[in-house]
C-alpha positions as CSV (number, residue, x, y, z in Angstrom):
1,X,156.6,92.1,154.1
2,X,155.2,90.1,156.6
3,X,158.6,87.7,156.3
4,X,160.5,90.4,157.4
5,X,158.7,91.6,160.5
6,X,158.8,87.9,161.8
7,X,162.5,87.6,161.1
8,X,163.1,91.0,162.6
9,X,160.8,90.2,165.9
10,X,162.4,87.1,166.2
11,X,166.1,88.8,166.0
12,X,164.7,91.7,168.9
13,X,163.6,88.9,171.0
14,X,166.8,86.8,170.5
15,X,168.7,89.9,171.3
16,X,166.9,91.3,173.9
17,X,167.1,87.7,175.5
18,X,170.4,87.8,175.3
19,X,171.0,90.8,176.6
20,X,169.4,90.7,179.7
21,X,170.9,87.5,180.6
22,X,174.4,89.0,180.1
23,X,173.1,92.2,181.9
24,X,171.2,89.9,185.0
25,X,175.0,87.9,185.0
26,X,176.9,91.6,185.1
27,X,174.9,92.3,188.4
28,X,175.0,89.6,189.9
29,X,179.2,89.4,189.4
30,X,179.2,93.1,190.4
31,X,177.3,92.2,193.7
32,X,179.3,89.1,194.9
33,X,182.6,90.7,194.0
34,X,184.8,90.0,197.0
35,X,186.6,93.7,196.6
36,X,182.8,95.0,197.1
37,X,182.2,93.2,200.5
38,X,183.1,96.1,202.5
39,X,181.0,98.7,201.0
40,X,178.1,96.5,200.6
41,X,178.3,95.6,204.8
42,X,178.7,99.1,205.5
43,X,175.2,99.9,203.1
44,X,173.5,97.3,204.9
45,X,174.3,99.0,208.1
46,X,173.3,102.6,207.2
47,X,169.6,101.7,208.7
48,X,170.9,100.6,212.1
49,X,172.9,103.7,212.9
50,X,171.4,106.1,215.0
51,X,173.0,109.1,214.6
């Protein structure tokens, strides 16, 4: 029983490993799209205004 655990802890970590990178890369694409330039410049802007 105590095989199994370690095999199935090890896969979790693996996986969560995995998936973060993956998720860490999604972000950081998303953020230095060039479409998303504008709406990021405008957001950085918002604190500035005074309305």
């Amino acid at each position: 029983m105590d095989g199994v655990y370690t095999e199935l802890a090890s896969f979790a970590q693996t996986f969560g490993l995995v998936y973060f990178v993956i998720l860490f890369l999604g972000v950081v694409a998303y953020a230095l799209w060039p479409k998303n330039r504008k709406r990021f410049e405008e957001a950085a802007h918002i604190p500035l205004r005074e309305d």
